[in-house]
VMD Tcl script that draws the C-alpha trace (Angstrom):
set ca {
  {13.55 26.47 0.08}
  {13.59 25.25 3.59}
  {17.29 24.61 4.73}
  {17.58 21.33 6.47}
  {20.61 19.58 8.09}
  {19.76 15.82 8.81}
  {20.84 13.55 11.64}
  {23.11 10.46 10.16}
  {25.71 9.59 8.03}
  {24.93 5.92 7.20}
  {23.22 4.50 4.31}
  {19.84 5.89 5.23}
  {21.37 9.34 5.35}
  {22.50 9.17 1.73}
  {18.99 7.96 0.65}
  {17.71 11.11 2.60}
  {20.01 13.37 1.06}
  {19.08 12.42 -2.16}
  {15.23 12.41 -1.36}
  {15.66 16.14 -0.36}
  {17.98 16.48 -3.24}
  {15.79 15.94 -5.54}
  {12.51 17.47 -3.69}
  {13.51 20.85 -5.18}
  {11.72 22.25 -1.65}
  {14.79 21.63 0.61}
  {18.21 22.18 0.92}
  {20.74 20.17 2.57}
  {23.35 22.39 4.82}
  {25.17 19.79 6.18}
  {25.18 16.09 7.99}
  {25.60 15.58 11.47}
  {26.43 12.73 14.19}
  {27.67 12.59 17.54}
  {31.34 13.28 17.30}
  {32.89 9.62 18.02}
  {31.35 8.78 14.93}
  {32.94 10.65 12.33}
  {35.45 9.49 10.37}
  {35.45 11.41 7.46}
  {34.65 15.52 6.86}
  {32.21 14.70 3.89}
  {29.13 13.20 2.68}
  {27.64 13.57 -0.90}
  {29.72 16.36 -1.33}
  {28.38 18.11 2.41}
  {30.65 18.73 5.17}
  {29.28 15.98 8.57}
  {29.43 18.01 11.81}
  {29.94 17.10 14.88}
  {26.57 17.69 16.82}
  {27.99 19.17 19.60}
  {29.23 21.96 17.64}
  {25.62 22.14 15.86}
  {24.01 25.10 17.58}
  {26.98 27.47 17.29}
  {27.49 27.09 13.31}
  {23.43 26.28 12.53}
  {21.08 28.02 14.98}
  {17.69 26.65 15.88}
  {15.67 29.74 14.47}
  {17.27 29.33 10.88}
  {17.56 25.21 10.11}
  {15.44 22.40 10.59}
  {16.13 19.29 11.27}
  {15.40 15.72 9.60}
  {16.90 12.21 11.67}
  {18.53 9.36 9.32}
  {18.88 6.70 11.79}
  {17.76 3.54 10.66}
  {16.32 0.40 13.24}
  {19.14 -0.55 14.80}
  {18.13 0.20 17.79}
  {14.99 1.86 18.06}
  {15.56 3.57 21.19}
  {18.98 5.43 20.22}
  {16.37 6.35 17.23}
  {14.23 8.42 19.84}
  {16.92 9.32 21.66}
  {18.48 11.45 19.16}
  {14.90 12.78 18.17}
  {14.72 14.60 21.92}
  {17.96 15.30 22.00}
  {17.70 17.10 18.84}
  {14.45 18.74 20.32}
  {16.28 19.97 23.29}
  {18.49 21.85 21.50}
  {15.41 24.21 20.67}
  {15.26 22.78 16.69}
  {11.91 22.01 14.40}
  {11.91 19.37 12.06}
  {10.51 18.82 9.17}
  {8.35 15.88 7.26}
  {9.40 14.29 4.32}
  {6.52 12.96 1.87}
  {7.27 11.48 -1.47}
  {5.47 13.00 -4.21}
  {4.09 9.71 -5.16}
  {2.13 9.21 -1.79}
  {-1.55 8.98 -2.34}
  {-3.35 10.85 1.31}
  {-6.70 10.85 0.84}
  {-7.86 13.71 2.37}
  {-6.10 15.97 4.99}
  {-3.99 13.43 8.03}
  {-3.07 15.00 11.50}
  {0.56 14.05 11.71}
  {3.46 15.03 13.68}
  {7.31 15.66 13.10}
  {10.33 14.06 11.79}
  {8.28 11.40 9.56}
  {9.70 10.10 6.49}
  {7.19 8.75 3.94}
  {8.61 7.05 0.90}
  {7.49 5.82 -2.38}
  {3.83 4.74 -3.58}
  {2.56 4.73 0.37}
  {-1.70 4.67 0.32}
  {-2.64 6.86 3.76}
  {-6.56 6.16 3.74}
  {-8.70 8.74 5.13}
  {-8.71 9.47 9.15}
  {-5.84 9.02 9.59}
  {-3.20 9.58 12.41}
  {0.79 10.02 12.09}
  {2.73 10.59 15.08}
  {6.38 11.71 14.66}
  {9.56 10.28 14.17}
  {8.36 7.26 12.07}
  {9.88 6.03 8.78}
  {7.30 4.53 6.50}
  {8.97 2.79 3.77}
  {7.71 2.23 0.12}
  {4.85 0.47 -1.17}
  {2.89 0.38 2.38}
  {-1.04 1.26 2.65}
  {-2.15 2.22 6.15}
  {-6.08 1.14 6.08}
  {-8.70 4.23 7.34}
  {-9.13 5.42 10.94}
  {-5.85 3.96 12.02}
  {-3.09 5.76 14.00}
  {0.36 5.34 14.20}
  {2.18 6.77 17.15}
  {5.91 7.91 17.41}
  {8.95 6.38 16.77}
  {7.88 3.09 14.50}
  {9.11 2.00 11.41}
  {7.43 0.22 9.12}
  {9.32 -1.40 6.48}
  {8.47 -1.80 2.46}
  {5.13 -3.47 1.21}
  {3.11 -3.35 4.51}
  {-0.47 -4.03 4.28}
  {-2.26 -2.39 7.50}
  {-5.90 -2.55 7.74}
  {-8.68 -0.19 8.84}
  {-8.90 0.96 12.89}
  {-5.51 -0.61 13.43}
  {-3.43 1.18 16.28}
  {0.18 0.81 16.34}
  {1.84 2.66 19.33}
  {5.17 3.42 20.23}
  {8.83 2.25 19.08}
  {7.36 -0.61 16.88}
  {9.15 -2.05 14.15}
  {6.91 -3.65 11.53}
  {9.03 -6.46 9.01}
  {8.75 -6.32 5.29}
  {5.88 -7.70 3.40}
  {3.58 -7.91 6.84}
  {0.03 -7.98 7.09}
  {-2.01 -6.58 10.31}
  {-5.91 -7.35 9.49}
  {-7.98 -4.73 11.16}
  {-9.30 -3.22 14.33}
  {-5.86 -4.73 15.98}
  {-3.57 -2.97 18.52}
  {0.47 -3.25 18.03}
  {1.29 -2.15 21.58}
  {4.67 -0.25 22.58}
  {7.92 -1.95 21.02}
  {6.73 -4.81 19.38}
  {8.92 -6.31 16.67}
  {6.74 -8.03 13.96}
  {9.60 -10.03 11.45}
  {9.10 -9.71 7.74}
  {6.22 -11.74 6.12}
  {4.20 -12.12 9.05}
  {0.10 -12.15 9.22}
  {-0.86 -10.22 12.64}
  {-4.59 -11.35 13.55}
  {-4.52 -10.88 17.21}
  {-3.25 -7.85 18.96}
  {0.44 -8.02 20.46}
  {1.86 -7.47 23.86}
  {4.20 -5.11 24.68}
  {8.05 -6.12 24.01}
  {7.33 -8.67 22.43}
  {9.18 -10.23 19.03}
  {6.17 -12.31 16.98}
  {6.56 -13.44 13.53}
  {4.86 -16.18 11.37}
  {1.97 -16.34 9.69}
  {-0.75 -16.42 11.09}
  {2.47 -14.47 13.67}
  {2.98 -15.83 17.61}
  {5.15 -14.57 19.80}
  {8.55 -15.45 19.86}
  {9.85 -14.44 23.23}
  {10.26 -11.30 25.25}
  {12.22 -8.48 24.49}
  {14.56 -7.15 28.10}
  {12.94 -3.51 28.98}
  {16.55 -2.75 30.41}
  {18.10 -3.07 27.25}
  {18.21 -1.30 23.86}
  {15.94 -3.00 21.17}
  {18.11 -4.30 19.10}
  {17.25 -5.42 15.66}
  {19.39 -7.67 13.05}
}
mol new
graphics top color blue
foreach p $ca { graphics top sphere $p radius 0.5 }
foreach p [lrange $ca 0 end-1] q [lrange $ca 1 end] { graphics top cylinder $p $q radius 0.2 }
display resetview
């Protein structure tokens, strides 16, 4: 079994837990968050460490790493990731057992795939992406770093989605489109043109709403 300590101590670090839990190929050491947020010593039964004390009690060679932060703000999300990186730490993938891949994908680090996802063939994961249940990704499409795409996506065939993109429940993207760098695309939309970067488009078919500040965090609520 791989020992693993993940990154959180929210919601989506419970559902994590249990994932792993229940995997039967990991096991969870501990939880861990930036020290200002604790405010308890426990979490499904696990003691939550501060992060800056991380290294000394859990070196890098031993444990590996998996990041619960949800979209919030998708920037903390990457944040952490190098942060976590810097401290010399692998990471590992998470992949339902459920998840159809038909053949072989190249993909990263720090991805969480959930239940009943359809990867077609060719294609290309990133890291640091949560793809939640229920999603197909359509052949010869790549997904960078850092996105999240939320439950029931349909994606279609050659579609490239970059970097720090959040993708809305029950969304459709029709094929041979490109999602550029931290788009936000709200739940139920139909993408049929490619999007501009920072930009917040929903609808269906989806326009964009406005522009999102590149000085701020990309908040999402």
């Amino acid at each position: 079994m791989i020992d693993v300590i993940i990154f959180g101590c929210g919601d989506l670090a419970k559902q994590v837990y249990h994932y792993l839990n229940a995997s039967k190929k990991f096991n969870v050491i501990c939880f861990t968050v930036d020290k200002k947020y604790i405010n308890s010593k426990y979490l499904e039964g696990k003691d939550i460490i501060p992060f800056e004390d991380i290294e000394s009690k859990f070196p890098a060679k031993r444990y590996k790493f998996i990041t619960a932060i949800g979209y919030k703000n998708m920037r903390i999300r990457n944040k952490i990731y190098n942060d976590i990186k810097s401290k010399g730490y692998d990471f590992i993938n998470y992949i339902h057992e459920s998840v159809i891949i038909n053949n072989p994908i190249n993909i990263g680090s720090n991805n969480l795939i959930l239940s009943n996802v359809v990867i077609e063939p060719n294609v290309r994961i990133g890291s640091n992406n949560i793809i939640y249940s229920n999603t197909v990704i359509g052949h010869d499409s790549t997904l960078g770093d850092n996105n999240i795409i939320s439950i029931g996506n349909n994606i279609a065939g050659f579609t490239k989605i970059k970097t720090g993109c959040f993708i809305g429940i029950g969304s459709t993207i029709i094929n041979n489109l490109t999602i550029e760098d931290e788009s936000l695309i709200g739940a139920g939309s139909l993408i049929i043109k490619s999007t501009e970067k920072l930009g917040l488009y929903t609808g269906v078919p989806a326009k964009k709403l406005r522009e999102i500040d590149s000085n701020v965090g990309i908040e999402i609520t």
